[in-house]
mmCIF file of the N, C-alpha and C atoms, coordinates in Angstrom:
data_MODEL
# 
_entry.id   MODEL 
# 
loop_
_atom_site.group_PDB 
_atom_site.id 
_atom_site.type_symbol 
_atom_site.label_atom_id 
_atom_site.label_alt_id 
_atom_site.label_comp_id 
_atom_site.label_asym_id 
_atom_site.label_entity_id 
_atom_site.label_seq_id 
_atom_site.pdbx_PDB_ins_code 
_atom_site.Cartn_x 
_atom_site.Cartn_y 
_atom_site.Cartn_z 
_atom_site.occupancy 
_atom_site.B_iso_or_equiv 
_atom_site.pdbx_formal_charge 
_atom_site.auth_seq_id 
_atom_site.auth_comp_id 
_atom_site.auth_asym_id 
_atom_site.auth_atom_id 
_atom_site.pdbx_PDB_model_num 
ATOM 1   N N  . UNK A 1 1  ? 16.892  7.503  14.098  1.00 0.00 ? 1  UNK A N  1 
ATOM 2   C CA . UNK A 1 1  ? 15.496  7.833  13.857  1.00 0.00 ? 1  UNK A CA 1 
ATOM 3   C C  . UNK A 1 1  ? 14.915  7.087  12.667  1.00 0.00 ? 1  UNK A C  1 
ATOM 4   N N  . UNK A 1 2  ? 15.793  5.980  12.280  1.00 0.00 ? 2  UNK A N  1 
ATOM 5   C CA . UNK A 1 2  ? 15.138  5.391  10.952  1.00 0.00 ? 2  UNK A CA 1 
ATOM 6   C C  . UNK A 1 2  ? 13.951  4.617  11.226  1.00 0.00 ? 2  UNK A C  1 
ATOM 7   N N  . UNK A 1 3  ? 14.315  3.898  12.093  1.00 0.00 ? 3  UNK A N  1 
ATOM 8   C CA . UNK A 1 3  ? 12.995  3.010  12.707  1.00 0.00 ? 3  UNK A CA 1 
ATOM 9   C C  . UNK A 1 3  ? 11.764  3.337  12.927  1.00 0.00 ? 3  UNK A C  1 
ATOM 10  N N  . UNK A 1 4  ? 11.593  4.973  13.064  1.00 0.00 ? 4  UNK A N  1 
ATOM 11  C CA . UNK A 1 4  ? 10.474  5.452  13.616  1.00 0.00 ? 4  UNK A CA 1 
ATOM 12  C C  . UNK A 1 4  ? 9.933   6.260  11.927  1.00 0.00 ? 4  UNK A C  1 
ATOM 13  N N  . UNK A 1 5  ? 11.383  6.506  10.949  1.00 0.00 ? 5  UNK A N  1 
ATOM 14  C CA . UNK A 1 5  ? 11.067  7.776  9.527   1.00 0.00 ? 5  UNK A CA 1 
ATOM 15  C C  . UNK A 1 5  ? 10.238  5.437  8.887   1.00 0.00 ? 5  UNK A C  1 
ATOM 16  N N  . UNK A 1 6  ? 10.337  5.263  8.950   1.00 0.00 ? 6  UNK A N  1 
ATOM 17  C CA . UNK A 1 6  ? 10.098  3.615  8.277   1.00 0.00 ? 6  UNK A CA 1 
ATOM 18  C C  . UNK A 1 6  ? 8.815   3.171  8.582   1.00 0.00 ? 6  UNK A C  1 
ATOM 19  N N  . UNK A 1 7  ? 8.056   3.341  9.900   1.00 0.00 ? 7  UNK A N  1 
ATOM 20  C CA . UNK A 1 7  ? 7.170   2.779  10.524  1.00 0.00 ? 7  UNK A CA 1 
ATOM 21  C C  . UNK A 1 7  ? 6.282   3.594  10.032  1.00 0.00 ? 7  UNK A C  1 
ATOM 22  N N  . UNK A 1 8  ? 6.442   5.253  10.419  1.00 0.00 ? 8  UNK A N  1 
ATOM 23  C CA . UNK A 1 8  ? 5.634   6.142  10.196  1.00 0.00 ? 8  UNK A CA 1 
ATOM 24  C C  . UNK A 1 8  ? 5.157   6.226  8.542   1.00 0.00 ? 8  UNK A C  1 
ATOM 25  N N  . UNK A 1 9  ? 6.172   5.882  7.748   1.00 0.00 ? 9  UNK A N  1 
ATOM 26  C CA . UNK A 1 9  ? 5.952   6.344  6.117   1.00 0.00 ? 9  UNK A CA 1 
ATOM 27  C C  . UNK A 1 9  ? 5.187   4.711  6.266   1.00 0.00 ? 9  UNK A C  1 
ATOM 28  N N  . UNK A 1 10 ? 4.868   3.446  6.693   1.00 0.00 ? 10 UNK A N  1 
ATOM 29  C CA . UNK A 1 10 ? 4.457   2.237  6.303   1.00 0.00 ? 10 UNK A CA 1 
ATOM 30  C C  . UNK A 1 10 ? 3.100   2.503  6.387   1.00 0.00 ? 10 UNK A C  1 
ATOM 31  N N  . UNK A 1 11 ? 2.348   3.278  8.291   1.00 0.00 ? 11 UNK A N  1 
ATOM 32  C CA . UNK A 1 11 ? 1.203   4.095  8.240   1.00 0.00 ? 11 UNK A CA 1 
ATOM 33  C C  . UNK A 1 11 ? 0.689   5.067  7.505   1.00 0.00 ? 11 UNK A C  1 
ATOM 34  N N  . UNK A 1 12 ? 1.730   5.430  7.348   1.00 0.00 ? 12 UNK A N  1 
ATOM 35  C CA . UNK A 1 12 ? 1.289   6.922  6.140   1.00 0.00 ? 12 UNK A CA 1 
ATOM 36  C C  . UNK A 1 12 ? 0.798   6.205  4.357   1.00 0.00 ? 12 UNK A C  1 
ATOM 37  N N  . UNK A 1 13 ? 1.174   5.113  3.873   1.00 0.00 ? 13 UNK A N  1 
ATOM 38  C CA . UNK A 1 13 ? 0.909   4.968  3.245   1.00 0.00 ? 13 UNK A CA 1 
ATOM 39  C C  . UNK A 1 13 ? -0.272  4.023  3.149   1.00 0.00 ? 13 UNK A C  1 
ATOM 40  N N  . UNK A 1 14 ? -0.690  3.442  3.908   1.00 0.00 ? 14 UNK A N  1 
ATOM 41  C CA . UNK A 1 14 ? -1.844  3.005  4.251   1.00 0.00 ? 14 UNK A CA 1 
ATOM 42  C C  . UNK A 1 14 ? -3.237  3.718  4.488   1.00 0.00 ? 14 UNK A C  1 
ATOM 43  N N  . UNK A 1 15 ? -2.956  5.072  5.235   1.00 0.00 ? 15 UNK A N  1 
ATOM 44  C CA . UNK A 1 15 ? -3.413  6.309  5.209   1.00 0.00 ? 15 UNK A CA 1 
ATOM 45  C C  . UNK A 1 15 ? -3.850  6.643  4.114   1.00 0.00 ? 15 UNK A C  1 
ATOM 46  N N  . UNK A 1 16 ? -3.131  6.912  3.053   1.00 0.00 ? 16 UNK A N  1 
ATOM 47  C CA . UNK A 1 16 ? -3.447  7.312  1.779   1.00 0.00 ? 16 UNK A CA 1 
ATOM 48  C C  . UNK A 1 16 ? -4.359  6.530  1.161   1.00 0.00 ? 16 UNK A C  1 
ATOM 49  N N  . UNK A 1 17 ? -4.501  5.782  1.279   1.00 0.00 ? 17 UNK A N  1 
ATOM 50  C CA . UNK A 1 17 ? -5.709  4.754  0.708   1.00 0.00 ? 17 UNK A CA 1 
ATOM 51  C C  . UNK A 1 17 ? -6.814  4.643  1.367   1.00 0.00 ? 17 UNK A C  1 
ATOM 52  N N  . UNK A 1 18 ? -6.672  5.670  2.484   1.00 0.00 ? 18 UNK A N  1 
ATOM 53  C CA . UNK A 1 18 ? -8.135  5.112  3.318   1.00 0.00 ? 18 UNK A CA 1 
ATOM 54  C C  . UNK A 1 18 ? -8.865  6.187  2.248   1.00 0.00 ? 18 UNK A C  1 
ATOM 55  N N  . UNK A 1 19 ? -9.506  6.723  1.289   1.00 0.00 ? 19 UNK A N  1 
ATOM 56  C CA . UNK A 1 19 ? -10.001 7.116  0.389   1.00 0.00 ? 19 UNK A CA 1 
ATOM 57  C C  . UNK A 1 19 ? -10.337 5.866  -0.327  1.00 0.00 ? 19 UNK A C  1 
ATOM 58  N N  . UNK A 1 20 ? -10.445 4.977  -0.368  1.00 0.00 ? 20 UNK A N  1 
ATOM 59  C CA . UNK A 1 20 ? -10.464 3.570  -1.258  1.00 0.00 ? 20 UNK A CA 1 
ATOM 60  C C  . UNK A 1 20 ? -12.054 3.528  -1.231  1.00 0.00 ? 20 UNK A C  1 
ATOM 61  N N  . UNK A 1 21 ? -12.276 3.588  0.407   1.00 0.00 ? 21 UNK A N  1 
ATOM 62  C CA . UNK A 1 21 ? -13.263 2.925  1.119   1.00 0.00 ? 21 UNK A CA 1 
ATOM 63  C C  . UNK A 1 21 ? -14.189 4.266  1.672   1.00 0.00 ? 21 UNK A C  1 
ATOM 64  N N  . UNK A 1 22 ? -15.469 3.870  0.611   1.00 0.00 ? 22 UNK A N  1 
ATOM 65  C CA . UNK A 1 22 ? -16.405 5.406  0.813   1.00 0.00 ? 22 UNK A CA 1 
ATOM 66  C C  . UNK A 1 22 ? -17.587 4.592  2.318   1.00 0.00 ? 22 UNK A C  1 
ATOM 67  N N  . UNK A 1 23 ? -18.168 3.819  1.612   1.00 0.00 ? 23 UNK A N  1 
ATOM 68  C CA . UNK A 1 23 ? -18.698 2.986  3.309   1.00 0.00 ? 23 UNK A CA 1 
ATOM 69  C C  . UNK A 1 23 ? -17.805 2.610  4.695   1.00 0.00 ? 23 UNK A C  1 
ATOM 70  N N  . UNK A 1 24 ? -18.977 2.450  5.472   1.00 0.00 ? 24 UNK A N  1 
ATOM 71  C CA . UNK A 1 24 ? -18.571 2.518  6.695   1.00 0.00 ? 24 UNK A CA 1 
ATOM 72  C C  . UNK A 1 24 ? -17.993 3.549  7.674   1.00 0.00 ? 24 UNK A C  1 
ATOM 73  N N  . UNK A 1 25 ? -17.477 2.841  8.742   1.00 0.00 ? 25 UNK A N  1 
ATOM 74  C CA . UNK A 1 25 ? -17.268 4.182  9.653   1.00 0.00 ? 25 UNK A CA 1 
ATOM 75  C C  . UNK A 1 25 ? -16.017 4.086  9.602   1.00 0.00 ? 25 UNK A C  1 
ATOM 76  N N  . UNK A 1 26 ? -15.468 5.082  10.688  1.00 0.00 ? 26 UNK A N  1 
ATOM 77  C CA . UNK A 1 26 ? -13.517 4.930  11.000  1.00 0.00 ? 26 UNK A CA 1 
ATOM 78  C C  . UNK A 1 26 ? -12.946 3.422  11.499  1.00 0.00 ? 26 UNK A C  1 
ATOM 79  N N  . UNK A 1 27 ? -13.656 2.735  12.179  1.00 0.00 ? 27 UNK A N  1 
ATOM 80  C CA . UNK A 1 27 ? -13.615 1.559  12.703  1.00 0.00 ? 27 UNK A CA 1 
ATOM 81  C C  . UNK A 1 27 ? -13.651 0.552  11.592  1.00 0.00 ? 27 UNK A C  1 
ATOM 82  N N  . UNK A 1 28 ? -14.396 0.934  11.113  1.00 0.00 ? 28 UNK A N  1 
ATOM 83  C CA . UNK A 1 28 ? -14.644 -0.367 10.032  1.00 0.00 ? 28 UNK A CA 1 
ATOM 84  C C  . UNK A 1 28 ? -13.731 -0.477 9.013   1.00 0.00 ? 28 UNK A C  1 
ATOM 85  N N  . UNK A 1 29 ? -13.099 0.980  9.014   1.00 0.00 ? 29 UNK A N  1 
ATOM 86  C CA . UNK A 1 29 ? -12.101 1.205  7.487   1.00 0.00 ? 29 UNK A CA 1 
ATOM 87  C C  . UNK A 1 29 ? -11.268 0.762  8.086   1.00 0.00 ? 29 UNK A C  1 
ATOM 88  N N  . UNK A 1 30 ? -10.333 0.853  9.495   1.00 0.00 ? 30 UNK A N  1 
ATOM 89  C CA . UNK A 1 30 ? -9.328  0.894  9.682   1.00 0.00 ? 30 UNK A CA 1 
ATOM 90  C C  . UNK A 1 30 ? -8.701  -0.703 9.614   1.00 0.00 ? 30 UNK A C  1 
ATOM 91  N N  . UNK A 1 31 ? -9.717  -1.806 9.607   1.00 0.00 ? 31 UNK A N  1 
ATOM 92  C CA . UNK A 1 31 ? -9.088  -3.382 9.383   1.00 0.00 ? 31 UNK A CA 1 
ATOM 93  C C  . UNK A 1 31 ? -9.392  -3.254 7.596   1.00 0.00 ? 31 UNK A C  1 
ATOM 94  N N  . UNK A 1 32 ? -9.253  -2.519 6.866   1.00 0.00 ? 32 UNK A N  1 
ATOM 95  C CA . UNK A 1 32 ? -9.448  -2.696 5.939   1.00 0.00 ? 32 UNK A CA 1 
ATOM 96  C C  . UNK A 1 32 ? -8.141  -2.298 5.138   1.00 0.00 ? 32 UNK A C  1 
ATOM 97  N N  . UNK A 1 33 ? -7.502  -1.652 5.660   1.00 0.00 ? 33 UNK A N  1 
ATOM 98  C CA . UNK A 1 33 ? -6.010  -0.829 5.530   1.00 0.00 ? 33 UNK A CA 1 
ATOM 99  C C  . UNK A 1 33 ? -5.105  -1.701 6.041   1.00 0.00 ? 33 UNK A C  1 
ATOM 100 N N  . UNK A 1 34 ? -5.551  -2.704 6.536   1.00 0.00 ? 34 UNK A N  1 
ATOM 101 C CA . UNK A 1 34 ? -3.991  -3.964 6.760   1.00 0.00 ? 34 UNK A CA 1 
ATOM 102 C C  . UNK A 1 34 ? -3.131  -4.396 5.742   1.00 0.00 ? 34 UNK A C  1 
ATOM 103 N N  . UNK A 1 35 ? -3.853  -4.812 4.916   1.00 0.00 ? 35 UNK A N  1 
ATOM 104 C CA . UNK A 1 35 ? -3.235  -5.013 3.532   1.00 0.00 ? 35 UNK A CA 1 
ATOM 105 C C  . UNK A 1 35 ? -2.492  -4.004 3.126   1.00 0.00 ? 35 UNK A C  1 
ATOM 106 N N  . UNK A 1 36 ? -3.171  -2.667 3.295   1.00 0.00 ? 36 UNK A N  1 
ATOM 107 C CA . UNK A 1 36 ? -2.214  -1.911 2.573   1.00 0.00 ? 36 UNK A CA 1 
ATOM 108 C C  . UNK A 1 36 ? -0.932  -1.453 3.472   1.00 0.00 ? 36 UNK A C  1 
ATOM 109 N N  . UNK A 1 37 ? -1.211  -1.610 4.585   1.00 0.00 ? 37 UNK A N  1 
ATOM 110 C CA . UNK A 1 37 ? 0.067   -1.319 5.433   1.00 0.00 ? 37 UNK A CA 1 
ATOM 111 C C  . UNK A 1 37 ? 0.507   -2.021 5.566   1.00 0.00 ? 37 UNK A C  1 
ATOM 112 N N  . UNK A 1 38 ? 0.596   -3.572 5.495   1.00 0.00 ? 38 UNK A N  1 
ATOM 113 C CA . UNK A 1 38 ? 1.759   -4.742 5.072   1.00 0.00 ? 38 UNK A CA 1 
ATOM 114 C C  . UNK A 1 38 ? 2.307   -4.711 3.564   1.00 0.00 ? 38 UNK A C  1 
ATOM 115 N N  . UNK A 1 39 ? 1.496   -4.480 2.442   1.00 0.00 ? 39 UNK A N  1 
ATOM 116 C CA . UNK A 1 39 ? 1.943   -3.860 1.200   1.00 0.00 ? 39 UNK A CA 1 
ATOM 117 C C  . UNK A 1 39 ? 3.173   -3.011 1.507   1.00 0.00 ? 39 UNK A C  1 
ATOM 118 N N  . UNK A 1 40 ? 2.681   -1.872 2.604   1.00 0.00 ? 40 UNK A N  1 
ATOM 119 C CA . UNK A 1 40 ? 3.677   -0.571 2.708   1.00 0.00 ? 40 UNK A CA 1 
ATOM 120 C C  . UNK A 1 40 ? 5.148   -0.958 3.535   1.00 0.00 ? 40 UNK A C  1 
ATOM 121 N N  . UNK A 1 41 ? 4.867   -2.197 4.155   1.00 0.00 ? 41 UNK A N  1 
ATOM 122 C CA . UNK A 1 41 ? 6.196   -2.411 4.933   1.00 0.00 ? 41 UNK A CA 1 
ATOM 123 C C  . UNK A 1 41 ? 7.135   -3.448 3.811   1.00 0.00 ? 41 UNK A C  1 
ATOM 124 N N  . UNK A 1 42 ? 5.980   -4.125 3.063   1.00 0.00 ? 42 UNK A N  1 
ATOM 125 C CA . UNK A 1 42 ? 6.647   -5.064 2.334   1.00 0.00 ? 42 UNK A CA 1 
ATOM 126 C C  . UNK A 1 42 ? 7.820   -4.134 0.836   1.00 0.00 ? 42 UNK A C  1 
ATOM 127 N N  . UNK A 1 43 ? 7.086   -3.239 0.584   1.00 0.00 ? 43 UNK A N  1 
ATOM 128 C CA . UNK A 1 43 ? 7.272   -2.070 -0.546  1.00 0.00 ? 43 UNK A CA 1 
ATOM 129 C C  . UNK A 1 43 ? 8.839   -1.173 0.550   1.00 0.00 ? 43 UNK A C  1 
ATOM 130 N N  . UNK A 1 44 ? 8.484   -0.949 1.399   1.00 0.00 ? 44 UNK A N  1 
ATOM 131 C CA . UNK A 1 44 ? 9.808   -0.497 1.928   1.00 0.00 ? 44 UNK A CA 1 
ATOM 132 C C  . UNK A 1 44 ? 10.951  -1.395 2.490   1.00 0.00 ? 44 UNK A C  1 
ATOM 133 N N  . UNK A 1 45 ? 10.571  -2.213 2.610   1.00 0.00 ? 45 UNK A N  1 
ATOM 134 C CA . UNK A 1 45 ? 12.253  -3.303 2.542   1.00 0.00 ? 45 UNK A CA 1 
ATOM 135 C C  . UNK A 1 45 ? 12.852  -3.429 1.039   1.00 0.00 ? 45 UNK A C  1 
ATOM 136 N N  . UNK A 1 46 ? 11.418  -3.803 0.100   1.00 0.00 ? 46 UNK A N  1 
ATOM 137 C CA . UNK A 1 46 ? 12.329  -3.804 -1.203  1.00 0.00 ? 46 UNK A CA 1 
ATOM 138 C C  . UNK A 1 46 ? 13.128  -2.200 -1.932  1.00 0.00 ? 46 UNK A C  1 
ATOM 139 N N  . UNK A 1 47 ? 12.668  -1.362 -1.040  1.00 0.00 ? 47 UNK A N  1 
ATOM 140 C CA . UNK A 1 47 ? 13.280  0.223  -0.991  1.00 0.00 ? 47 UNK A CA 1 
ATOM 141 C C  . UNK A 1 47 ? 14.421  0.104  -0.737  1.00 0.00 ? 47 UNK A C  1 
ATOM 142 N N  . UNK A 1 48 ? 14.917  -0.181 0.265   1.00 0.00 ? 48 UNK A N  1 
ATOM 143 C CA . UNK A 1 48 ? 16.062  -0.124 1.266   1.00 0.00 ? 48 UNK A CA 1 
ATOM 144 C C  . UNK A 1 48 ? 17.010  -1.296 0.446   1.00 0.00 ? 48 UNK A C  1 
ATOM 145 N N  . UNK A 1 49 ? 16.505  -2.381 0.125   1.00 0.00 ? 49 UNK A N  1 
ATOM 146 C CA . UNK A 1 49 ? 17.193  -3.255 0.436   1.00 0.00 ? 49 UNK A CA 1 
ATOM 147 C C  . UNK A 1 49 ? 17.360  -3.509 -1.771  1.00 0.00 ? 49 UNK A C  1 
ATOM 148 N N  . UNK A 1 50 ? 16.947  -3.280 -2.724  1.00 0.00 ? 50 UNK A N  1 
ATOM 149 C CA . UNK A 1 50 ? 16.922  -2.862 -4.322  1.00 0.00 ? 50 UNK A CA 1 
ATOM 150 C C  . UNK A 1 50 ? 16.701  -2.015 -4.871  1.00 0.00 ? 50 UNK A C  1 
ATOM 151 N N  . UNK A 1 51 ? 16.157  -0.912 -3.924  1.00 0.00 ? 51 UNK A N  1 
ATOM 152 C CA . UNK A 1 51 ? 16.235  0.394  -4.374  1.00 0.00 ? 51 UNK A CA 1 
ATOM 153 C C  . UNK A 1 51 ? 14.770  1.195  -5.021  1.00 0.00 ? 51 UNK A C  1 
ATOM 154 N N  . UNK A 1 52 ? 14.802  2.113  -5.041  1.00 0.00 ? 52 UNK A N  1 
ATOM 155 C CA . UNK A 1 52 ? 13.402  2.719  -5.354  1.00 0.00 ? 52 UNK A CA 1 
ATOM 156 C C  . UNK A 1 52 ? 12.664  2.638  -6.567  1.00 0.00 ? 52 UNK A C  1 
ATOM 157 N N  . UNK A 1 53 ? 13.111  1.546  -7.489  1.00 0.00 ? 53 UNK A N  1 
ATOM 158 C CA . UNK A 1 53 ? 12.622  1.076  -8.624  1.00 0.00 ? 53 UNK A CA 1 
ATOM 159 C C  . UNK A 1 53 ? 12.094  -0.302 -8.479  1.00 0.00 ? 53 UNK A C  1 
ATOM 160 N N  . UNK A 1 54 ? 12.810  -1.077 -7.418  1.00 0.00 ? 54 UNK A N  1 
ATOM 161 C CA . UNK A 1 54 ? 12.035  -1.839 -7.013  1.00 0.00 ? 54 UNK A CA 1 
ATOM 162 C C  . UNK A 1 54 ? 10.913  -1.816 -6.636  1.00 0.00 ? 54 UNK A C  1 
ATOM 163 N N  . UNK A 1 55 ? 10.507  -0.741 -5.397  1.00 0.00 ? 55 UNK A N  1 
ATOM 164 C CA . UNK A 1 55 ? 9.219   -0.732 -5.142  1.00 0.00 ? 55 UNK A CA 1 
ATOM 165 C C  . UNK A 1 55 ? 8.511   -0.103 -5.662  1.00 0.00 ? 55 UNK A C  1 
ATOM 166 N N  . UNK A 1 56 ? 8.410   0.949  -6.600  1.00 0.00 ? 56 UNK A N  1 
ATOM 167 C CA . UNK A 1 56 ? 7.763   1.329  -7.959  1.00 0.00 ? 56 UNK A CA 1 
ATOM 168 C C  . UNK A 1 56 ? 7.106   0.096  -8.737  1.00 0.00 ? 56 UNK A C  1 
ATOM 169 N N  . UNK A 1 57 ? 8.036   -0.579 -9.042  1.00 0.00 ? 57 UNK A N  1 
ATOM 170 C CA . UNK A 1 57 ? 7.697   -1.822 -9.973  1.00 0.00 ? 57 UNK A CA 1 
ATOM 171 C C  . UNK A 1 57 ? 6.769   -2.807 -8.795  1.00 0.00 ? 57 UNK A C  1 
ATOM 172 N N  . UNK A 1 58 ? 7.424   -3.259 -8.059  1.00 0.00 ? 58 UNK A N  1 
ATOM 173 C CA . UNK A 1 58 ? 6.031   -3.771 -7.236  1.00 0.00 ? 58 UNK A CA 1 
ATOM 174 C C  . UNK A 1 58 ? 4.784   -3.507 -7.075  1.00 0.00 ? 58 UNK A C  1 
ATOM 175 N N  . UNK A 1 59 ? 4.769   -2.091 -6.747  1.00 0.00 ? 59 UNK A N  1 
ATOM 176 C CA . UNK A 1 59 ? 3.774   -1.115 -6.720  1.00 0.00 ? 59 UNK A CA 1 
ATOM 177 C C  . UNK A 1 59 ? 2.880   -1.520 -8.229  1.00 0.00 ? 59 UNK A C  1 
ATOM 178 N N  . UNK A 1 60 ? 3.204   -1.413 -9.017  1.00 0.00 ? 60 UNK A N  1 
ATOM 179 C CA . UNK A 1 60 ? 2.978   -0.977 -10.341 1.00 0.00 ? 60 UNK A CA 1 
ATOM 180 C C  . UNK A 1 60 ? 2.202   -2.683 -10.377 1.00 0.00 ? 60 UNK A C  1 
ATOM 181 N N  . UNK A 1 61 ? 3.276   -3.798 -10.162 1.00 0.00 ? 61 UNK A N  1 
ATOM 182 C CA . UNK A 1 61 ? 2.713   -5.023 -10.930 1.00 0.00 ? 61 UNK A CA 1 
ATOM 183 C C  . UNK A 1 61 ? 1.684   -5.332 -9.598  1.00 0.00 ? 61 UNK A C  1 
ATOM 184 N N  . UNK A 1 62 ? 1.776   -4.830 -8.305  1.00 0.00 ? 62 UNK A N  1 
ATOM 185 C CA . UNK A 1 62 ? 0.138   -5.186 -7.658  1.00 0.00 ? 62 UNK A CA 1 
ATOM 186 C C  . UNK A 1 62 ? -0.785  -4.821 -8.160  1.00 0.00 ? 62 UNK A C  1 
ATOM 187 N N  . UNK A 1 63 ? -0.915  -3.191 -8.542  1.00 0.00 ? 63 UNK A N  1 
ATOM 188 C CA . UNK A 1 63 ? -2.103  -2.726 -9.054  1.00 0.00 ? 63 UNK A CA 1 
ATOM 189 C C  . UNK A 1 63 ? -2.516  -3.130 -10.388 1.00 0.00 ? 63 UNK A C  1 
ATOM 190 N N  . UNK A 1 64 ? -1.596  -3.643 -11.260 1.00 0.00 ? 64 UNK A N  1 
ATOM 191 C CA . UNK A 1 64 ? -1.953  -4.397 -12.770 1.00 0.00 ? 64 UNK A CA 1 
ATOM 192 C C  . UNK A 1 64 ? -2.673  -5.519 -12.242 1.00 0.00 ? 64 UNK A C  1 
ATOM 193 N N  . UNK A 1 65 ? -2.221  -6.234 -11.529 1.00 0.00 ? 65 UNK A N  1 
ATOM 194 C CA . UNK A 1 65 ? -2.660  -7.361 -10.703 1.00 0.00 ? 65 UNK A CA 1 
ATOM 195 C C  . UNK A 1 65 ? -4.519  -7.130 -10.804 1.00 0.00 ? 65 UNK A C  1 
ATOM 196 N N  . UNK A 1 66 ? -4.807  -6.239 -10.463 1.00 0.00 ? 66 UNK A N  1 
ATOM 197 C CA . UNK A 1 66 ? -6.067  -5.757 -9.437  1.00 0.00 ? 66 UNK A CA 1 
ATOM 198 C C  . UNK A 1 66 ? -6.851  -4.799 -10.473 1.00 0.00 ? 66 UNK A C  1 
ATOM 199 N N  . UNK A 1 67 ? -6.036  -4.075 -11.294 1.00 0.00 ? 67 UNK A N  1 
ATOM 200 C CA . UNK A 1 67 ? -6.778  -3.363 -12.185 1.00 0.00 ? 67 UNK A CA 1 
ATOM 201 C C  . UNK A 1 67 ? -7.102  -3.949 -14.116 1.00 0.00 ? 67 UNK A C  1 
ATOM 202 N N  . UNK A 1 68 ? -6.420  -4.497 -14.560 1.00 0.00 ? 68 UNK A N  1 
ATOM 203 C CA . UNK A 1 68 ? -6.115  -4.977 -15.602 1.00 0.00 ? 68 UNK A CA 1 
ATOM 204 C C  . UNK A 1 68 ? -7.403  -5.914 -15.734 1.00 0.00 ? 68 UNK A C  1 
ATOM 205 N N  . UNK A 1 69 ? -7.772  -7.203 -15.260 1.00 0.00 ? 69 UNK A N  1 
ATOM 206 C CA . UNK A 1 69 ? -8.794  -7.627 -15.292 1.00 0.00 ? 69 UNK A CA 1 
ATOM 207 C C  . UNK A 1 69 ? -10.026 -7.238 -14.808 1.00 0.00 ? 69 UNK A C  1 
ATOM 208 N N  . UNK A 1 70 ? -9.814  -6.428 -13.745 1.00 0.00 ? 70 UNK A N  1 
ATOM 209 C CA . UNK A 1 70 ? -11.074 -5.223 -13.535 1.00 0.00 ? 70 UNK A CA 1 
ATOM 210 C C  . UNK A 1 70 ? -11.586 -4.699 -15.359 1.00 0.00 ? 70 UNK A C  1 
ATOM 211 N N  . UNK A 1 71 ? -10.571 -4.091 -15.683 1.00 0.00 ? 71 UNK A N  1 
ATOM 212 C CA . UNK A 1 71 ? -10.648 -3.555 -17.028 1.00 0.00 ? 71 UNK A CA 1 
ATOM 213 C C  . UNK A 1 71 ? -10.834 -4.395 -18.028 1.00 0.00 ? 71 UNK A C  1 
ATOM 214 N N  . UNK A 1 72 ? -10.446 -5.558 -18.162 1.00 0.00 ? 72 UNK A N  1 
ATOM 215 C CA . UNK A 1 72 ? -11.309 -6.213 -19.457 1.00 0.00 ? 72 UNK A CA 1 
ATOM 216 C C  . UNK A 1 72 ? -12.411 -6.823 -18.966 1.00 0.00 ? 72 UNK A C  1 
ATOM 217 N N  . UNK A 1 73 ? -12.943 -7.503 -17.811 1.00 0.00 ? 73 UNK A N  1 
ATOM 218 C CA . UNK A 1 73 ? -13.929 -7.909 -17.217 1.00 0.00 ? 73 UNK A CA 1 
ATOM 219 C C  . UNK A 1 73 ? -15.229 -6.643 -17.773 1.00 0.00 ? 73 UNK A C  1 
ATOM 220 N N  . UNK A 1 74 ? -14.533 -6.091 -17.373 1.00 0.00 ? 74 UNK A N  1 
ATOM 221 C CA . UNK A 1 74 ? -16.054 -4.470 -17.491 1.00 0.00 ? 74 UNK A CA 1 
ATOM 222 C C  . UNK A 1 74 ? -16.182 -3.643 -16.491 1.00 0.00 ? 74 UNK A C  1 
# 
């Protein structure tokens, strides 16, 4: 059943972000969540395969990525 506990948590976490996106409709959000559900498959191999600090830290240095110059920008 791993294949299916793997796939489902990759959607599920993509899911969680559809809160990101206050415009538009269900349609429109849902190509907008690709990224984050390739994020979520990419974040669970480095799970499986270095362990759950790996993808913490991934996690962590995308959103520095994305937020950090948000934040000194203004």
């Amino acid at each position: 059943h791993f294949t299916w506990f793997f796939w489902l948590s990759c959607i599920s976490f993509a899911m969680v972000h559809w809160s990101n996106y206050d415009e538009g409709t269900s349609a429109a959000v849902i190509p907008m969540l690709l990224p984050q559900f390739v994020a979520g498959v990419n974040w669970a191999f480095a799970r499986m395969r270095f362990g759950l600090r790996a993808s913490i830290l991934l996690h962590a240095a995308a959103n520095g990525i994305l937020v950090v110059p948000a934040v000194i920008i203004g």
